[in-house]
C-alpha positions in Angstrom: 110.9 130.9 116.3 108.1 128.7 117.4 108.6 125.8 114.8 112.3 125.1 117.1 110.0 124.3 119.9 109.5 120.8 119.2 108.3 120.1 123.2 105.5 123.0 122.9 103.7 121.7 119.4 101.2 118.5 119.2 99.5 117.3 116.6 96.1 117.7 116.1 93.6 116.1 113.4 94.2 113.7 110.6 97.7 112.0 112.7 95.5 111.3 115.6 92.9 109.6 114.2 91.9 105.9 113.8 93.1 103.9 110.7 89.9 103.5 108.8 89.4 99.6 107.0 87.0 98.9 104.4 85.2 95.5 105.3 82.7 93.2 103.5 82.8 90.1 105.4 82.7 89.0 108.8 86.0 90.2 111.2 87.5 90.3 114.2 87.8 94.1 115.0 91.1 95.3 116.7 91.6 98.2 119.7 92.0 101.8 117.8 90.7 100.9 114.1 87.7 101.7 112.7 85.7 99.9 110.5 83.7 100.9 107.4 80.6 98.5 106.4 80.5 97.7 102.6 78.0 94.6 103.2 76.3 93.3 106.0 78.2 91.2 108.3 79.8 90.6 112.1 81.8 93.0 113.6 83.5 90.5 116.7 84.9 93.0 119.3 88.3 91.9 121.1 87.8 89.3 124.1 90.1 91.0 126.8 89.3 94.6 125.9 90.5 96.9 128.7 89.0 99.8 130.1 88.8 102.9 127.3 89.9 100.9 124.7 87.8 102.2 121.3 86.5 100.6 118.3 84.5 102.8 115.8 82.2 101.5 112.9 79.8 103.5 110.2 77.8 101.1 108.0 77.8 102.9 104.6 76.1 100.4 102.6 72.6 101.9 103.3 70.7 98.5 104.9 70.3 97.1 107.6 71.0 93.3 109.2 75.3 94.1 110.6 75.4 92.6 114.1 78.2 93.6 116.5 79.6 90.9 118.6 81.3 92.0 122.0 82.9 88.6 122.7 81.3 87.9 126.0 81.4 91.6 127.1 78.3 94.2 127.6 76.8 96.9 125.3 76.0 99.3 127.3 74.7 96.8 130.0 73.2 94.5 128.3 74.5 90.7 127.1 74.7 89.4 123.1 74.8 90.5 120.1 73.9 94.5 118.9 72.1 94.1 115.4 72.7 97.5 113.4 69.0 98.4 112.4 69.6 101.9 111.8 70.8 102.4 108.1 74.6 104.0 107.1 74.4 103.6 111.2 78.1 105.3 113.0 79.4 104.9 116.2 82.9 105.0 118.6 82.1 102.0 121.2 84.7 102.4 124.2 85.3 99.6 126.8 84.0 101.2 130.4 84.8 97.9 132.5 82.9 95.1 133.4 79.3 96.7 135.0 78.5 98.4 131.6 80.6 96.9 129.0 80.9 98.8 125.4 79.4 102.0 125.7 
């Protein structure tokens, strides 16, 4: 009977992935979460992210003007702020190390 084979089954799907939070104001985003735009704000990404660490957003309000903040850290590459100027804009950003940043 495969369902006694505990050690041969994983989960796949829904248990796996990221809690999803509803925000409308500016917030500090924790490792593994992702965030779902009601109104533009700042997403601050953690300080002392390590590599592969992931943070994932979708802006469903429609606009434009959300600004991601990576807390002294690159997007891919470059320093400051990412405005989101794409509207209901998604994305998974995951820490790659200190040459590229949030990628």
């Amino acid at each position: 009977d495969p369902s006694a084979d505990n050690a041969g089954w994983w989960l796949i799907g829904s248990p796996l992935a990221a809690p999803i939070v509803s925000i409308s104001g500016n917030t500090s985003a924790q490792i593994g979460m992702h965030y779902i735009f009601t109104a533009a704000l700042t997403l601050v990404l953690p300080a002392a992210p390590a590599v592969r660490d992931v943070v994932q957003f979708s802006d469903v309000t429609g606009g434009i003007g959300s600004v991601i903040e990576p807390s002294g850290a690159l997007i891919r590459g470059v320093a400051g702020a990412l405005l989101i100027d794409v509207p209901n804009a998604a994305a998974s950003l995951t820490y790659s190390g200190a040459a590229k940043g949030w990628v």
